[in-house]
C-alpha positions as a Markdown table, in Angstrom:
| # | Residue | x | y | z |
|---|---|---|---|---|
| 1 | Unk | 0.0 | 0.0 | 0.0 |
| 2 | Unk | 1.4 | 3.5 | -0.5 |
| 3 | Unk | -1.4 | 5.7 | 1.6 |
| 4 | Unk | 1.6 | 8.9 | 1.7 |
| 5 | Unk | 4.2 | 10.5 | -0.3 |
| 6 | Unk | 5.7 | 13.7 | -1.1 |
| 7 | Unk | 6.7 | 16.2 | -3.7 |
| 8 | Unk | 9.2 | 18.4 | -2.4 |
| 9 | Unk | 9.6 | 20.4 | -5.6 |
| 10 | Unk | 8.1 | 23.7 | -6.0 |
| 11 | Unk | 6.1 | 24.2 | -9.6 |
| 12 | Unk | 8.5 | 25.2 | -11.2 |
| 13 | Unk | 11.6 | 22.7 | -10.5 |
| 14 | Unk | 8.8 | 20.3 | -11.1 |
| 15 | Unk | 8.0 | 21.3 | -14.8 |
| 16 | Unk | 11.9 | 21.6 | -15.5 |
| 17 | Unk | 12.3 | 17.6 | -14.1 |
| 18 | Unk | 9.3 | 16.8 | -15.8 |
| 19 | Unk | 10.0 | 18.9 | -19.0 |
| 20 | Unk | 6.6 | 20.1 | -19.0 |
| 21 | Unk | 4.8 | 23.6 | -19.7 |
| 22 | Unk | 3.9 | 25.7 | -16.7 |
| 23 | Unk | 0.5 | 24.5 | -15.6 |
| 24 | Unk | -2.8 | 27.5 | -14.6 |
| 25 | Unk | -2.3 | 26.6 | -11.4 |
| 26 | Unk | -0.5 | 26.9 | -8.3 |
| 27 | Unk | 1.5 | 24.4 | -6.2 |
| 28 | Unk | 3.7 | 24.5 | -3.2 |
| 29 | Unk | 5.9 | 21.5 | -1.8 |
| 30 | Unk | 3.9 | 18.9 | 0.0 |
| 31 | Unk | 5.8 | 16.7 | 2.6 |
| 32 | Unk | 2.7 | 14.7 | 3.5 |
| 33 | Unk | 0.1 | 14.5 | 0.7 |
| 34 | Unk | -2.8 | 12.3 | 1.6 |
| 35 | Unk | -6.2 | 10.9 | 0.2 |
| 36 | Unk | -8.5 | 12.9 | -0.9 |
| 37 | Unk | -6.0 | 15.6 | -1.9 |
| 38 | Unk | -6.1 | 17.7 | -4.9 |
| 39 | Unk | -2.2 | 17.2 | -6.5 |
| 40 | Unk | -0.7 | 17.1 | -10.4 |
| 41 | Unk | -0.5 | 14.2 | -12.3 |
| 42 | Unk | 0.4 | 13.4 | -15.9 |
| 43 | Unk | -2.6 | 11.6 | -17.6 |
| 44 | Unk | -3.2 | 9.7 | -21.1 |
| 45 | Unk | -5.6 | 12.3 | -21.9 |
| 46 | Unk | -3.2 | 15.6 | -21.3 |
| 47 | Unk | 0.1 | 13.7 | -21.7 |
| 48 | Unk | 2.0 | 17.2 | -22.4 |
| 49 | Unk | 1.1 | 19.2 | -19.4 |
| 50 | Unk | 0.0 | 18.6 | -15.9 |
| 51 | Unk | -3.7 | 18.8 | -13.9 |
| 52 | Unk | -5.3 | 18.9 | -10.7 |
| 53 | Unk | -6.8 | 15.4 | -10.0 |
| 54 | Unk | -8.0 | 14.0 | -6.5 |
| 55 | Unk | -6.2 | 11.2 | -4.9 |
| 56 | Unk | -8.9 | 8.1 | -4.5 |
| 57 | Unk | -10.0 | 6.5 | -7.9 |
| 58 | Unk | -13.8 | 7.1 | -8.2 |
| 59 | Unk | -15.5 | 4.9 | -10.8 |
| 60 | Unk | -17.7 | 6.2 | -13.5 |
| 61 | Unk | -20.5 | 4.0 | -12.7 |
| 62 | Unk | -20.0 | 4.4 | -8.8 |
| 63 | Unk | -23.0 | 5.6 | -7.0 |
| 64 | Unk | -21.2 | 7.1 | -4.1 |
| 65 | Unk | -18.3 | 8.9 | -4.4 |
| 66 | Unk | -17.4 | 7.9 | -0.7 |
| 67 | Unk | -15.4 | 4.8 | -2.5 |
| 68 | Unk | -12.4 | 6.9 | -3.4 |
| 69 | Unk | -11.4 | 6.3 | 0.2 |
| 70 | Unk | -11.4 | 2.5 | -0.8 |
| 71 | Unk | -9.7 | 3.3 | -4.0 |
| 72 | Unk | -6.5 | 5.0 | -3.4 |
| 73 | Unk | -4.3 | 2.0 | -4.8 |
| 74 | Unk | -4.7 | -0.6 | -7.3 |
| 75 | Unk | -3.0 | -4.0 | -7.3 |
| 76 | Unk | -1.1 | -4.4 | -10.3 |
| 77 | Unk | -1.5 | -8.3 | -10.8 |
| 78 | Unk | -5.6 | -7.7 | -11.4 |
| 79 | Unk | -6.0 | -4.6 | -12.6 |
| 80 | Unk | -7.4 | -6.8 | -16.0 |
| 81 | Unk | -10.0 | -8.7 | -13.6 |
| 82 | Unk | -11.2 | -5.5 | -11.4 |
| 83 | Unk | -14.3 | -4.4 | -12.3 |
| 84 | Unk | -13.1 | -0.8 | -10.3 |
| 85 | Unk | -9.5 | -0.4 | -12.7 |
| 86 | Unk | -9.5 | -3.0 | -15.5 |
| 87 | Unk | -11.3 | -0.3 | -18.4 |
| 88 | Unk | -9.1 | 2.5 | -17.0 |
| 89 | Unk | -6.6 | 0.3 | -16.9 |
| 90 | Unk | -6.7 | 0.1 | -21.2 |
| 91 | Unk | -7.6 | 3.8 | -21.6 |
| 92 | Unk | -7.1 | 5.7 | -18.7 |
| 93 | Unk | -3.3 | 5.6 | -17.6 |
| 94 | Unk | -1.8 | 8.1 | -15.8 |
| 95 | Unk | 1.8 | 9.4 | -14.1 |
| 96 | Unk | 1.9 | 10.4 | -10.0 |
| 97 | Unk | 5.1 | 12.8 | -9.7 |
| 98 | Unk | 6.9 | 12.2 | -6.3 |
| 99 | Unk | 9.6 | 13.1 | -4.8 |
| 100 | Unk | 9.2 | 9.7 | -2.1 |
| 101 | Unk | 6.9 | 7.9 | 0.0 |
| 102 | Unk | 5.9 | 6.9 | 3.3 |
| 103 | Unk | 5.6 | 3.1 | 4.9 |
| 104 | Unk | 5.1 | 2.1 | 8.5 |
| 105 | Unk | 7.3 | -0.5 | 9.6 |
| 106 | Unk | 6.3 | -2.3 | 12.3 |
| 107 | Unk | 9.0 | -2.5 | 15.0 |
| 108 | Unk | 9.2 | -4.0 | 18.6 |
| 109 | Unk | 8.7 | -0.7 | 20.3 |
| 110 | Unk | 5.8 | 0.2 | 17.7 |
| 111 | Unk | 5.5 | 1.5 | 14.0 |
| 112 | Unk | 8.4 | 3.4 | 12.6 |
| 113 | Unk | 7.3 | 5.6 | 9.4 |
| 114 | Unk | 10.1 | 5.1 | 6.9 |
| 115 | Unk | 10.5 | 8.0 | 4.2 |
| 116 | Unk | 11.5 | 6.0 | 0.7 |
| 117 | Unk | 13.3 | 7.7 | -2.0 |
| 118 | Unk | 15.5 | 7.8 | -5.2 |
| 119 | Unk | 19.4 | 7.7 | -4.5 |
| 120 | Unk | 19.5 | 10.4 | -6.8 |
| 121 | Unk | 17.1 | 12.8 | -5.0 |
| 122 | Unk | 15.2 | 13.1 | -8.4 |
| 123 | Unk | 11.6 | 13.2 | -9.3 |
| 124 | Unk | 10.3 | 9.7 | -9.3 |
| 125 | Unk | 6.8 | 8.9 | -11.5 |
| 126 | Unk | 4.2 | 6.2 | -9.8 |
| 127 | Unk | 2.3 | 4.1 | -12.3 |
| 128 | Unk | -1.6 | 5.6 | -12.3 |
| 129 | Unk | -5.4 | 5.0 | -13.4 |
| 130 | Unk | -7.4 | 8.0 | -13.5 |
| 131 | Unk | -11.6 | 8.9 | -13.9 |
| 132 | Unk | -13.5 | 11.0 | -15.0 |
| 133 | Unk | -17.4 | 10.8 | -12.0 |
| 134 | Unk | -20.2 | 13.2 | -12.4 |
| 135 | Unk | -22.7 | 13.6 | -9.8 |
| 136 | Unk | -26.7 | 13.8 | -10.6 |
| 137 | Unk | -25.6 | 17.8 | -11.1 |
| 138 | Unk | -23.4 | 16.2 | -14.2 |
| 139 | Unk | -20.4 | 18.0 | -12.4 |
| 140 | Unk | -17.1 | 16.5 | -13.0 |
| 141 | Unk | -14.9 | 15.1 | -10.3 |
| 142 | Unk | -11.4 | 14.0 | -11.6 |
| 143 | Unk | -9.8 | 11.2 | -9.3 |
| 144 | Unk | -6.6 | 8.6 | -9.7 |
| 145 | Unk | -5.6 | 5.7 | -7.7 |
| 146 | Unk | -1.7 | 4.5 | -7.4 |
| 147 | Unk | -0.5 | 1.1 | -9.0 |
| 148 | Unk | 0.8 | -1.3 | -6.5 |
| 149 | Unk | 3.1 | -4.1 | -6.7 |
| 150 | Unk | 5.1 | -6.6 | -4.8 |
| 151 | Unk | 8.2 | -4.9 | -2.6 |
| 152 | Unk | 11.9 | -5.2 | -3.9 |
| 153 | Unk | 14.4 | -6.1 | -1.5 |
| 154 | Unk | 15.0 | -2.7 | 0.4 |
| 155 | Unk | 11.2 | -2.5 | 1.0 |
| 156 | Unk | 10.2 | -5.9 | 1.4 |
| 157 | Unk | 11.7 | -5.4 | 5.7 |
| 158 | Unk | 9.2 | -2.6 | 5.6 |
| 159 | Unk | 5.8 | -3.1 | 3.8 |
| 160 | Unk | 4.8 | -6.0 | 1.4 |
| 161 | Unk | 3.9 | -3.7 | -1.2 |
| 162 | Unk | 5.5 | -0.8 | -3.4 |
| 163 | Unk | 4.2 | 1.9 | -5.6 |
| 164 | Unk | 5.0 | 0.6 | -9.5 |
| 165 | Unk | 7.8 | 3.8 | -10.4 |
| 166 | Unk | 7.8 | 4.2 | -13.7 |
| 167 | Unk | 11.3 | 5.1 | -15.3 |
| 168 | Unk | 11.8 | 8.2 | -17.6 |
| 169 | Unk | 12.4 | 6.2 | -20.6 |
| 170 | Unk | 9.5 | 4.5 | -19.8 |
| 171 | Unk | 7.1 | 7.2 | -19.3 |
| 172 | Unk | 5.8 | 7.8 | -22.9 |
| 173 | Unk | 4.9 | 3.7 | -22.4 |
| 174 | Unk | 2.8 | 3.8 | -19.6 |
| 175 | Unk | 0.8 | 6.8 | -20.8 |
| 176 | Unk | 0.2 | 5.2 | -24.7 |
| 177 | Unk | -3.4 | 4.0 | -24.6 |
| 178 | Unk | -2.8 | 2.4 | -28.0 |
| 179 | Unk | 0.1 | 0.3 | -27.0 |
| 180 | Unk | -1.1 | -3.5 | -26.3 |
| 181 | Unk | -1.7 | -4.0 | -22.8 |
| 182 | Unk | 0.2 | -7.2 | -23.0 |
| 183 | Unk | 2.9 | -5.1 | -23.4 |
| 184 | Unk | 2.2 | -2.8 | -20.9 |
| 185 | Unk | 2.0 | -4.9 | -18.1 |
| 186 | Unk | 5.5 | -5.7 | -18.5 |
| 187 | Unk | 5.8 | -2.3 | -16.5 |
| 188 | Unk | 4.4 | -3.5 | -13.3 |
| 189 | Unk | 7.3 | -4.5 | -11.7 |
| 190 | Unk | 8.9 | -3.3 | -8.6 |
| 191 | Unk | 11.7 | -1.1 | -8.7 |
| 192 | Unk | 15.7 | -1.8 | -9.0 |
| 193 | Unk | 16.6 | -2.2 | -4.9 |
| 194 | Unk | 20.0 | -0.2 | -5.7 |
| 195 | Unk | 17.9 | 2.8 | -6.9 |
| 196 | Unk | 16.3 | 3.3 | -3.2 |
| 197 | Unk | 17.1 | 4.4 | 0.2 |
| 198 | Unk | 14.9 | 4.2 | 3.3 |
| 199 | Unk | 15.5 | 6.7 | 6.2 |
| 200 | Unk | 13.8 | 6.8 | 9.6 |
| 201 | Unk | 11.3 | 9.5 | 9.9 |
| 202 | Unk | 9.2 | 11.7 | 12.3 |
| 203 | Unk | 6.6 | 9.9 | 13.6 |
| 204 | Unk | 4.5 | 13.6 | 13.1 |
| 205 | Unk | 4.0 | 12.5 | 9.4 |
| 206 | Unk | 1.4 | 9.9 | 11.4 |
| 207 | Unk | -1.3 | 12.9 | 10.8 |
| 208 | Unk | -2.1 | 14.2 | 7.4 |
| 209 | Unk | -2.9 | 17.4 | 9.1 |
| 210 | Unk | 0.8 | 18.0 | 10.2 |
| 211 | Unk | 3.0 | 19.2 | 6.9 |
| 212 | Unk | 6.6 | 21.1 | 6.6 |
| 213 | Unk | 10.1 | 19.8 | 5.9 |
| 214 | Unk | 10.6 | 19.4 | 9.5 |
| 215 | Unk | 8.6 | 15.9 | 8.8 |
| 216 | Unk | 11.9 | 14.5 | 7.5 |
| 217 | Unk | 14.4 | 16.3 | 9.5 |
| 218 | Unk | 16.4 | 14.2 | 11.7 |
| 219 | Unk | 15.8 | 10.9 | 9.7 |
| 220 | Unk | 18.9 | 8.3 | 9.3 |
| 221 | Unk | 19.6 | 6.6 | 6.7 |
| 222 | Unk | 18.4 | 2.6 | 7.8 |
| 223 | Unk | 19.0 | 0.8 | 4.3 |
């Protein structure tokens, strides 16, 4: 599961990584996004820029919205057989920009959140399905859920699941509705362990309502 993460870029270091125009609208650094937030993504439909979607996939067909709470991730072995992704799964891809992400270990003296990130410190890009729910006023609500798959090495001690992080060269793949999906589930894989690092973290990210940089200061390196 990946219920946190982070993108510690302002807008502007985040088009430049991303090599994107300047979206119409406005975004500070988040240190402790969580569901239900309004953050940028990269979608199939608006490849070239990004936009404003809500974390927690709401279905089309869903009758209350209340399910995007249900829906923040997607398990990338059934995403074909899910009645919830498999159809946004063929046409309805999308790219999560992150910075890292949160998992609770569990520990003998309780759970330790553990802030996971590139080596590199660069912009990382989770694997995404996004919708398009309008409510009996026919008003648009714009949700996304996070592709999940088995942990790698460095995060199988921690959680037993991973976001799917799509690489750059990789990108243009996951977001081609046209390319067979055959092919494309050759993508859901978990990430390269030597890529990674895991580093102890406040235990203030806990609450959604606490935010700031201070949430990783003081973290050590554990892996």
């Amino acid at each position: 599961m990946c219920g946190r993460y982070t993108i510690t870029y302002n807008i502007d270091q985040l088009v430049n990584e991303l090599d994107l125009p300047m979206p119409d609208f406005e975004f500070e650094p988040r240190y402790n996004i969580a569901p239900s937030q309004w953050v940028p993504i990269i979608s199939s439909e608006s490849p070239g820029q990004l936009r404003l979607h809500r974390w927690g996939l709401i279905p089309s067909w869903a009758k209350d919205p209340k399910i995007g709470y249900k829906m923040i991730n997607a398990r990338g072995e059934t995403l074909v057989e899910k009645p919830s992704f498999r159809t946004a799964f063929r046409r309805r891809r999308c790219l999560i920009p992150a910075t890292g992400f949160y998992e609770w270990q569990q520990t003998a003296t309780g759970r330790q959140p553990m802030y996971i990130r590139l080596i590199s410190g660069r912009i990382m890009t989770f694997a995404g399905l996004w919708e398009v729910w309008k409510d009996a006023e026919g008003r648009e609500l714009r949700t996304f859920t996070i592709v999940t798959t088995a942990p790698n090495a460095l995060i199988a001690p921690i959680h037993n699941r991973m976001p799917v992080i799509i690489p750059p060269d990789l990108r243009a793949k996951w977001l081609n509705i046209d390319c067979p999906v055959e092919n494309v589930q050759q993508l859901i894989r978990p990430c390269e362990d030597e890529l990674l690092v895991a580093d102890r973290v406040s235990s203030r990210v806990n609450s959604p309502h606490n935010e700031g940089p201070e949430l990783l200061e003081g973290s050590d390196t554990l892996f």
